[in-house]
Every structure is written in structure tokens, then in C-alpha cells.
BAKEPA-673936 format. One record per residue (C-alpha): residue number from 1; y, x, z. Coordinates in Angstrom, 2 decimals. Layout:
% residues N
R num       y       x       z
R NUM       Y       X       Z
...
% end
This chain:
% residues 305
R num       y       x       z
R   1    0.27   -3.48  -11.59
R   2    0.88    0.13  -11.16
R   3    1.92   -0.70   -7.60
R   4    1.58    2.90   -6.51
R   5    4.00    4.46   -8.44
R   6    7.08    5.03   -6.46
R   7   10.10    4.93   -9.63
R   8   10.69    1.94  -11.37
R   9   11.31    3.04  -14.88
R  10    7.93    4.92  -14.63
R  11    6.46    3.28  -17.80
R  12   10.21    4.04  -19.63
R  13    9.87    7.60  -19.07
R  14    6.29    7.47  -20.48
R  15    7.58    5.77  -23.53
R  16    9.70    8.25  -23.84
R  17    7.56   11.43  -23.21
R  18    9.02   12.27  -20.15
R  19    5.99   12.39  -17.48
R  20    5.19   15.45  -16.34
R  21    1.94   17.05  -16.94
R  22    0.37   15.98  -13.65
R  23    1.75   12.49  -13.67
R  24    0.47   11.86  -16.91
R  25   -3.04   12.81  -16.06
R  26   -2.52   10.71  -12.93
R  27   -1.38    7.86  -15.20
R  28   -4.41    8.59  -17.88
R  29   -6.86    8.26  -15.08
R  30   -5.30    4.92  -13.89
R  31   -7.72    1.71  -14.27
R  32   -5.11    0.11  -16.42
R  33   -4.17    2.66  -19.12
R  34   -6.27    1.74  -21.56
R  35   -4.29   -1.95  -21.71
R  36   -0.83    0.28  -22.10
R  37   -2.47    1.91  -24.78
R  38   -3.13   -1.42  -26.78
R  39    0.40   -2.79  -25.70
R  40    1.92    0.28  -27.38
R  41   -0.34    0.50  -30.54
R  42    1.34   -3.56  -31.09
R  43    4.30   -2.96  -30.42
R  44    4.92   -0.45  -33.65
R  45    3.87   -3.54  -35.98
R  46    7.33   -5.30  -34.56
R  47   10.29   -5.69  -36.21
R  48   13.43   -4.85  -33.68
R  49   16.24   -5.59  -36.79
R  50   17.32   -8.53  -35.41
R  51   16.54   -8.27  -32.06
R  52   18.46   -9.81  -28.68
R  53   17.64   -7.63  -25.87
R  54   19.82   -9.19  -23.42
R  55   17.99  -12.52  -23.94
R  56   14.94  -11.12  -23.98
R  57   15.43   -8.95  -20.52
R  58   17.07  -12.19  -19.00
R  59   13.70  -13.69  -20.10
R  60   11.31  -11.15  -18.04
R  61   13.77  -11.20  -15.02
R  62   13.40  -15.12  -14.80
R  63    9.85  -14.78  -15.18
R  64    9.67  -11.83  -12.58
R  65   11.70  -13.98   -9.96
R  66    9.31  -16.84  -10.18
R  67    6.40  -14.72   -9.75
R  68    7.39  -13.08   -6.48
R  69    8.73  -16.30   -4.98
R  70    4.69  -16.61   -4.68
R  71    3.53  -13.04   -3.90
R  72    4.53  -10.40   -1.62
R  73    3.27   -8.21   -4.00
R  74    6.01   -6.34   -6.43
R  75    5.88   -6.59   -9.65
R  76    6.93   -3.54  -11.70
R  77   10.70   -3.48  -13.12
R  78   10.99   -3.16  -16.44
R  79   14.54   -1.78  -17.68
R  80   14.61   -0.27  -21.23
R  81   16.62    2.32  -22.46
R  82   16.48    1.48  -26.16
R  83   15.21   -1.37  -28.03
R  84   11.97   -0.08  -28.54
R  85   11.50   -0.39  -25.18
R  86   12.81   -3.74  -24.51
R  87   10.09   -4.90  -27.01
R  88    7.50   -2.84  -25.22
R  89    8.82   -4.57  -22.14
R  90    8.52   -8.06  -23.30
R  91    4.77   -7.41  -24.37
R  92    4.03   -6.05  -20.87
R  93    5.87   -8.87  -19.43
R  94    3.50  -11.25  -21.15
R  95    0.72   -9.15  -20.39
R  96    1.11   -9.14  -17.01
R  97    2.16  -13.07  -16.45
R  98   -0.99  -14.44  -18.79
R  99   -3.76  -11.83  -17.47
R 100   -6.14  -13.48  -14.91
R 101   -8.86  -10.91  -14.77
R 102   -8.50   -7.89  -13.22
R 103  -11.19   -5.44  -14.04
R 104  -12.12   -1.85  -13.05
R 105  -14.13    0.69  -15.14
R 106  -16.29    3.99  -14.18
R 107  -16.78    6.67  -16.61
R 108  -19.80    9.05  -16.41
R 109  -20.18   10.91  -13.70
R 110  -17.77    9.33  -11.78
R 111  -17.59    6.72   -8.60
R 112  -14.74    4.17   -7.82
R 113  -13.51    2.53   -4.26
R 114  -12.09   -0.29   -5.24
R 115  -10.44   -3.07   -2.26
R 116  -10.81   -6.40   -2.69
R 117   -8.00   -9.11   -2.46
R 118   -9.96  -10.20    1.11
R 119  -10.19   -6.70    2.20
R 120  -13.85   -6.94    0.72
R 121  -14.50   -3.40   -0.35
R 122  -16.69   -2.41   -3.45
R 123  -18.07    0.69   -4.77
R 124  -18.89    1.12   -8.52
R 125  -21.38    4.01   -9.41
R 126  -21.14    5.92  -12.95
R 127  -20.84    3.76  -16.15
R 128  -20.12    0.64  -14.38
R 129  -17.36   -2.35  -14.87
R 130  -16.42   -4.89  -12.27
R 131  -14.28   -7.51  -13.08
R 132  -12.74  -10.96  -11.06
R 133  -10.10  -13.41  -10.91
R 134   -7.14  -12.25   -8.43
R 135   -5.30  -15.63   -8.73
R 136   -8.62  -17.66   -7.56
R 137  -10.18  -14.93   -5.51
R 138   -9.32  -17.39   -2.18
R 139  -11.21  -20.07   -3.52
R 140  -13.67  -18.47   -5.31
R 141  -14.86  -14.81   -4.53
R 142  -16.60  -13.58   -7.49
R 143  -17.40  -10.55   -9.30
R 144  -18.52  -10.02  -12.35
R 145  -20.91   -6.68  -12.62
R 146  -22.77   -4.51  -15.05
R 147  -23.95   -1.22  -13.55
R 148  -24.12   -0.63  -10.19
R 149  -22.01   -1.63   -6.99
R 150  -22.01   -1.46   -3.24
R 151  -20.67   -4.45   -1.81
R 152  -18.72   -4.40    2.28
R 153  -18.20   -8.10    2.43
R 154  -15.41   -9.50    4.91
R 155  -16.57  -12.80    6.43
R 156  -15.34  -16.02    4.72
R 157  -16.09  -18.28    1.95
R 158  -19.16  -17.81   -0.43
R 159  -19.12  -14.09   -2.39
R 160  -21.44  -13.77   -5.22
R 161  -22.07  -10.92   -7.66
R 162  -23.08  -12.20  -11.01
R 163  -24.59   -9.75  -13.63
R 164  -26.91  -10.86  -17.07
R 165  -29.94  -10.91  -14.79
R 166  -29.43  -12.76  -12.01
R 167  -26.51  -13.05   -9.12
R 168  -26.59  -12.34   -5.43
R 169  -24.26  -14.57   -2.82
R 170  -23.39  -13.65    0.85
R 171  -21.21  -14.88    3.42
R 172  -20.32  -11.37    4.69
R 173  -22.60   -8.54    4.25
R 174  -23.33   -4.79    3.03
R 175  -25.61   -4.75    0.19
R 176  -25.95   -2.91   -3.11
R 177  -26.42   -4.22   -6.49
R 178  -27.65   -3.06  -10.08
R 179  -28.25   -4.86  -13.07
R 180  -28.57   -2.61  -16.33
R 181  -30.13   -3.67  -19.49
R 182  -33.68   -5.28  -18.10
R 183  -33.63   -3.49  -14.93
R 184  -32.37   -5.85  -11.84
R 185  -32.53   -4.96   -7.98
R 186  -30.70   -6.16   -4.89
R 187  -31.09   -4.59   -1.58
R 188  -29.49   -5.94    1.45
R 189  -27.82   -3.58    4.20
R 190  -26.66   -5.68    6.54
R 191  -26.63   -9.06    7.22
R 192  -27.90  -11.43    4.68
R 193  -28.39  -11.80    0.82
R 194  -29.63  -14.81   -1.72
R 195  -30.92  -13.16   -4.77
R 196  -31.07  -15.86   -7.47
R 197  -33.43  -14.56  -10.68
R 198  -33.84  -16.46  -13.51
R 199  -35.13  -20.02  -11.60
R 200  -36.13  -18.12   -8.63
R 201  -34.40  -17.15   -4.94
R 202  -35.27  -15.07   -1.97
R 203  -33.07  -14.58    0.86
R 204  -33.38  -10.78    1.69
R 205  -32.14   -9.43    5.42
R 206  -31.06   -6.28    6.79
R 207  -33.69   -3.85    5.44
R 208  -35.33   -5.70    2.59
R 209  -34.84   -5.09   -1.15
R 210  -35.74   -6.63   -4.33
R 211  -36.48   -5.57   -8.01
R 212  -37.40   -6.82  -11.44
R 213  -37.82   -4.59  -14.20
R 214  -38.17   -6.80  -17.61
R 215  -38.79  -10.37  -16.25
R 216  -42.17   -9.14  -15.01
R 217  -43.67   -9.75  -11.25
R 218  -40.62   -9.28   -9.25
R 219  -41.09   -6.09   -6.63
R 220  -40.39   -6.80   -2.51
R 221  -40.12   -3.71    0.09
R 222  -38.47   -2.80    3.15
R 223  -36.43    0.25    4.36
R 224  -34.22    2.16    6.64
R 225  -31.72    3.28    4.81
R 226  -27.62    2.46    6.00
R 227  -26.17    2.58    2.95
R 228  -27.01    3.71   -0.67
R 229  -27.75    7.42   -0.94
R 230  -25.43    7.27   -4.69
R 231  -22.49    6.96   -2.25
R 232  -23.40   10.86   -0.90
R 233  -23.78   12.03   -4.31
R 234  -27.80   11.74   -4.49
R 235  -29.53    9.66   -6.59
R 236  -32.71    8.41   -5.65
R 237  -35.73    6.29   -6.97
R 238  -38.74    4.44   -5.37
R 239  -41.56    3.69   -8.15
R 240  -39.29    3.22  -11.33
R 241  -40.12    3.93  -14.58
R 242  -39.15    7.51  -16.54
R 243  -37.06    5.85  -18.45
R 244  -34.75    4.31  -15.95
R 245  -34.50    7.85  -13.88
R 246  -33.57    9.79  -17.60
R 247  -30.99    6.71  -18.34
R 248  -29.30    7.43  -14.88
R 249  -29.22   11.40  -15.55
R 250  -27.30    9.95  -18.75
R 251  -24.88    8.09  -17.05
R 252  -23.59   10.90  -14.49
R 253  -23.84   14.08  -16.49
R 254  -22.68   12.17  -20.45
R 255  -25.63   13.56  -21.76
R 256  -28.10   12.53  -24.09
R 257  -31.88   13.04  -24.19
R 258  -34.82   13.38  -26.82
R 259  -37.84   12.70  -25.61
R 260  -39.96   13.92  -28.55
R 261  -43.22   11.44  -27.66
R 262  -42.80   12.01  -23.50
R 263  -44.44    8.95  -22.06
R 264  -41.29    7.44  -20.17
R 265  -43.14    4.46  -18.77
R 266  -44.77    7.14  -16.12
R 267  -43.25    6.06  -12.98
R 268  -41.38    8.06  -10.65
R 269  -40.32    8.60   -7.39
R 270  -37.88   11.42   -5.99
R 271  -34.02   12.41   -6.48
R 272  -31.40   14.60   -8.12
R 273  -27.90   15.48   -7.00
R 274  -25.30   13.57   -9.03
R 275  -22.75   16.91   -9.02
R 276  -24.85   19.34  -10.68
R 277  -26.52   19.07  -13.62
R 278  -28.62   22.41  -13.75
R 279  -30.10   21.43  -10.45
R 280  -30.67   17.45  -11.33
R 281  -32.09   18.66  -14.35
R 282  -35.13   21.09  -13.32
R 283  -35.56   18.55  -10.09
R 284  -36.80   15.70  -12.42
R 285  -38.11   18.19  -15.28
R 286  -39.96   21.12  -12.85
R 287  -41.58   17.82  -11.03
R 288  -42.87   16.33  -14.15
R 289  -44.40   19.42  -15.69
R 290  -41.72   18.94  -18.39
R 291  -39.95   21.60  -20.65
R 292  -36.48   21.18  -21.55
R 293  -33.51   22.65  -23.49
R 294  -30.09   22.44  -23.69
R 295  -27.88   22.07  -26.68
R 296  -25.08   24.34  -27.44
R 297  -22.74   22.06  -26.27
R 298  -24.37   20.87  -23.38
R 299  -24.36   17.39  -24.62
R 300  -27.90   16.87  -25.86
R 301  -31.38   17.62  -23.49
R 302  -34.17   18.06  -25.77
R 303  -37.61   17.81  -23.54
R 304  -40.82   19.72  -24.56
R 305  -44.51   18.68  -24.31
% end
């Protein structure tokens, strides 16, 4: 965890206040800041009056050794400078050492590369988690997705995606998945894909895509497309409902809108850029026909008949 920072009593000097602006808005930004967070919020219920800090740092070291006898990977020292931070230490020790799930969050607007234990590499678009099991990943490559992915598969053992609405399994492949709320689709890039949907399967090749939008008839097409155009920044729709393309505009700008009575079953087809709102905004609106404002704080899109 935290492999990439280069000092080892990194998480003593945040303790302690003493990151510097930039690394602590490196460190904010880090997948796994939010579990510091909750380690530190526990650790001020503990009571450090009768504490043994050598025992307890003799503890984590044993603990440490066994766990790189089996990886090559380092895991982070923990040295303390006070006793606070020997108990913060020990909860972080336990942390790491019971964990199995390893899991990796997009906020809005924002896109994360993420490799794989297998060199596998996946893509999460806005408002998307991923998670997996790192300790089983050799024996069973699985993610676990809501929101939206693009998968690079390296060639091995079975690798399935498995969201609320159905999962997709590959041997090695490029192929992009969503799966928000009722909305489901699979399209396959390269090589080959089994879509499994509620008790149905299709096998979709190189250039072949699937959808299902509320358990209705599912939705089959072809296309030429290399890779997703979300990875460039663009994001694009073929024949989707209103709703889904104002739900998207959500996700990547934090925004909210009213529709005041618009009929957001219409269904749409076309694109807006995913790093500038005033232009994605009169793209989808000036095509519709549809008048829109802007709150004060640019939070809230109120759209006009």
C-alpha cells in the first residue's frame, strides 16, 4: 500500500502535520485515503494509558516479516514517533494484513488507469468503482464493477467482469463494459466476449456490441470503433434514451438537472466533450431544441420547454 511513496515514515509525518502542501494533495488524491481517514477517526476512541509500544511494534515487525517472505512487494514501515502513533500503526498493521479486496474509485469528471496484478490493464470512466481480490487474482481473475470500464486483458485463465446486471468473461481481450442502474451494455474490441444476462449468453467478437436497457429486448449491432471514444475525452451515444445521456452529463461535470416535464425517454444519438461543460451542454441542449440555465453556483441545470 502506498508503494509509491519513496520515505518510510510518510504516514508519521502526516500524523503529525508535516506533509507539504503538494504531497498532501498527492496523498488526498490517493485511492486509499479515504481508509486512513477511518483508521484515524478510531484511533482517537483508544486509550494509550497503559500502553506497551515495544510489544506492540515487535508485533507488526513479526507480522511484516512473514508477509514479505511471500511477496516481493514491500510493505510500508511503520515507525512511530509517539504513542499515538504506535496505536495508529497497529490499526494500519491490521488493516493491511486482514484486507483482501482492493478497490479503486472515480470521482466525477474524472478517469482512472488502473494495472492489474496480471498486467491486465483497466480503465474506469467518471463515477465508477472497481474492486477484486489481489491474494486470489491467480486463480481467479475477477472484478467487481459498477459504472463503466475498459478492459486490456493479458492471456491466461478465465477473466470475468461481474456488475448487478449481468457479467462478461474472456480469455484475453479488449472490451468495454457498463452497468448503471438498469442500463447494461458490453461491446467487444478485440478478440472475444461471453455476455451472460439474466439466463441468457451471447458470445460477441471483434466489432459486435450488446445492450439492455431495463430487462427489455436486449439490443445487437456492429461497429468500427478501436477503442471507446470516453478514453479521448468524448462521450458518445447510439439510440439511448434522454435520460441515460443527462445522467452521464451528471457524472462528468457533478451537476444536477431539472427537467421540469422534458420527455427524457426521447432517444438520442450524438456526443459531448467530457472537459467542457459550456460546450457539452449546448451540444445536447441546442440539438434537442431545449432551453437551459445555470444556477449561480454552477451546480444545478434547470432545462426550459
Amino acid at each position: 500500500m502506498l508503494d509509491d511513496k519513496k520515505d518510510d515514515i510518510f504516514l508519521s509525518r502526516w500524523i503529525n502535520d508535516e506533509l507539504s502542501p503538494e504531497e498532501l494533495r498527492e496523498f488526498q488524491s490517493h485511492p486509499e485515503y479515504k481508509y486512513y481517514m477511518k483508521i484515524i477517526t478510531g484511533a482517537d476512541a483508544l486509550d494509550l494509558r497503559d500502553y506497551n509500544i515495544d510489544m506492540a511494534l515487535d508485533t507488526i515487525k513479526t507480522k511484516n516479516d512473514h508477509v514479505q517472505d511471500k511477496t516481493t512487494k514491500p510493505i510500508i514501515k511503520l515507525w512511530p514517533y509517539a504513542a499515538a502513533a504506535a496505536s495508529i500503526a497497529i490499526i494500519i498493521g491490521l488493516f493491511i494484513f486482514t484486507s483482501t479486496d482492493t478497490t479503486f474509485t472515480t470521482a466525477h469528471g474524472e478517469q482512472l488507469a488502473v494495472l492489474l496484478p496480471d498486467g491486465s490493464e483497466m480503465i474506469l470512466n467518471a463515477k465508477s468503482d472497481a474492486s477484486f481480490n489481489k491474494k486470489n487474482w491467480d486463480s481467479n481473475r475477477t472484478v467487481s464493477l459498477h459504472g463503466e470500464a475498459y478492459f486490456k486483458v493479458k492471456k491466461g485463465s478465465k477473466f470475468t467482469v461481474t456488475t448487478t446486471n449481468g457479467n462478461v468473461s474472456v480469455l484475453g481481450t479488449q472490451f468495454n463494459v457498463q452497468s448503471q442502474g438498469s442500463y447494461f451494455e458490453a461491446v467487444c474490441y478485440e478478440g472475444k466476449v461471453k455476455v451472460t444476462h439474466n439466463k441468457d449468453s451471447k458470445v460477441l467478437t471483434a466489432g459486435k456490441a450488446y445492450r439492455n436497457i431495463k430487462n427489455v429486448t436486449p439490443e445487437y449491432w456492429t461497429f468500427t470503433d478501436q477503442e471507446p471514444s470516453w478514453i479521448h475525452n468524448i462521450s458518445s451515444f447510439r439510440s439511448v434514451p434522454l435520460y441515460y445521456v443527462f445522467n452521464k452529463l451528471e457524472q462528468q461535470y457533478n451537476i444536477n438537472i431539472e427537467t421540469n416535464g422534458i420527455d427524457t425517454a426521447v432517444i438520442y444519438t450524438g456526443t459531448f466533450p467530457n472537459n467542457n461543460k459550456e460546450v457539452a451542454l449546448k451540444t445536447v441542449f441546442s440539438t434537442l431544441g431545449i432551453q437551459y440555465q445555470i444556477s449561480e453556483d454552477n451546480k444545478t441545470v434547470v432545462l426550459e420547454k
